[in-house]
C-alpha positions as a printed NumPy array, in Angstrom:
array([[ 47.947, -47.989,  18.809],
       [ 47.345, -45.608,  21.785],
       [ 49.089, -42.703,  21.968],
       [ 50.179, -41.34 ,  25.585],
       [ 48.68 , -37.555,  26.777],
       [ 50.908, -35.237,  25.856],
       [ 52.537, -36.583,  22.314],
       [ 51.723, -36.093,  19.276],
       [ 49.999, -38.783,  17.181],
       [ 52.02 , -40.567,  14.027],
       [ 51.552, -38.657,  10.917],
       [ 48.444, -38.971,   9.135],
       [ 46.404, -39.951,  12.029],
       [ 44.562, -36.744,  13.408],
       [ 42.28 , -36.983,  16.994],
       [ 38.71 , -37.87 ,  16.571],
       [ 36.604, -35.182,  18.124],
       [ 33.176, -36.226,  18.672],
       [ 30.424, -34.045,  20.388],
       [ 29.028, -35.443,  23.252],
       [ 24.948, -35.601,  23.601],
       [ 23.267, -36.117,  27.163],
       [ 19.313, -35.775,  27.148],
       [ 17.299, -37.494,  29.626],
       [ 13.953, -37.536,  27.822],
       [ 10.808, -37.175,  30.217],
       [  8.214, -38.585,  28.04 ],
       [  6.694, -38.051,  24.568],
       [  5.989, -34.37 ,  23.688],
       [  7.656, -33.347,  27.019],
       [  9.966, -30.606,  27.146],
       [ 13.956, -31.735,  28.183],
       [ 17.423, -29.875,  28.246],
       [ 19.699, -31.667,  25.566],
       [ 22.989, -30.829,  26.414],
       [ 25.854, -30.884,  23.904],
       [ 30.082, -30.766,  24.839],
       [ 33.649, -31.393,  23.658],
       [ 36.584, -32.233,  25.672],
       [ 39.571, -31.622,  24.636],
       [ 39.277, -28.752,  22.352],
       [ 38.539, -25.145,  22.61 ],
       [ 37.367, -24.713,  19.381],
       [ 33.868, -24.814,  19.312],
       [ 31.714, -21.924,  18.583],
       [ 28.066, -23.637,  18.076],
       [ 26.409, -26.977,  17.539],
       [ 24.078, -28.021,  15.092],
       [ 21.428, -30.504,  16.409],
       [ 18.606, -32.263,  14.743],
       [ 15.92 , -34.064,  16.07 ],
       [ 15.225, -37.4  ,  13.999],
       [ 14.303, -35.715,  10.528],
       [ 13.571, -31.797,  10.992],
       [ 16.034, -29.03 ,  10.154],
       [ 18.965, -28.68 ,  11.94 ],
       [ 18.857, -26.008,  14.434],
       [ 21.996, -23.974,  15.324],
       [ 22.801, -22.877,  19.175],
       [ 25.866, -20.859,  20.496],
       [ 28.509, -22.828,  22.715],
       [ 29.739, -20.937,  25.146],
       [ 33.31 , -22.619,  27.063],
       [ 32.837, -25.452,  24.651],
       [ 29.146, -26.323,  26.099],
       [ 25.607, -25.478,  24.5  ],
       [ 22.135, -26.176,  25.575],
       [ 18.939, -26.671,  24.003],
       [ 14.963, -27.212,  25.098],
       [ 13.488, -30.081,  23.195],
       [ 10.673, -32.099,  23.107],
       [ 10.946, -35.868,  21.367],
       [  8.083, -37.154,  19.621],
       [  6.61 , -41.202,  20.641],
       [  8.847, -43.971,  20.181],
       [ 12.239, -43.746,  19.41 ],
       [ 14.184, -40.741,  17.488],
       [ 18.19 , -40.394,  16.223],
       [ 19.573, -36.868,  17.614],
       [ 22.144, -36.088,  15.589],
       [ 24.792, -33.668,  17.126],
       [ 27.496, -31.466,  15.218],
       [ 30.038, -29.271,  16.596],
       [ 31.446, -26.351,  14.376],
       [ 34.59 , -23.948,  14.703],
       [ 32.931, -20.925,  12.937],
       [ 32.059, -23.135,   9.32 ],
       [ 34.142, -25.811,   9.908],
       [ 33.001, -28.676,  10.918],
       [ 34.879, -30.341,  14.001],
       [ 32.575, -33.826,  14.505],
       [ 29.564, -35.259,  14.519],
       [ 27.624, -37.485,  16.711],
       [ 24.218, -38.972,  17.068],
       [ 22.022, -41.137,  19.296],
       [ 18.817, -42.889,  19.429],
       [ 16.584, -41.581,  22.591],
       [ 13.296, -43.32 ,  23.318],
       [ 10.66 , -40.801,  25.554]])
């Protein structure tokens, strides 16, 4: 079922938000800018984002939009992406990046 911009969807069926990751990985060990975004909400206050098993590491968003220097280790590594309104969680994302 798609629901038209500007309606509101059936009862019981709430809008996915899901955090969007972009990181163009420069090679193992090298530094890159992992960027992390919503559309269509102005709720987000930070992001969470972990890089294949380490701790999650918590950034400010600023207009929806945070940034973060990382490095990814040889071979390939799940970067797992979540968006928060304060405590609450809004979404989650994640996706495999090979250096």
């Amino acid at each position: 079922m798609s629901v038209r911009r500007g309606t509101l969807a059936p009862a019981g069926i709430l809008p996915r938000i899901v955090p969007r990751i972009v990181l163009n990985p420069t090679g193992p060990g090298e530094v890159s800018t992992l960027l992390m975004f919503i559309a269509g909400t102005d709720d987000v206050t930070s992001y969470g984002y972990r890089i294949g098993d380490a701790a999650e590491i918590l950034v400010p968003a600023f207009w929806n939009v945070a940034t973060a220097d990382v490095s990814l280790p040889t071979g390939t590594t799940t970067v797992t992406v979540r968006a928060f309104d304060g405590t609450i969680l809004l979404g989650t994302a994640a996706t495999d990046f090979t250096p």
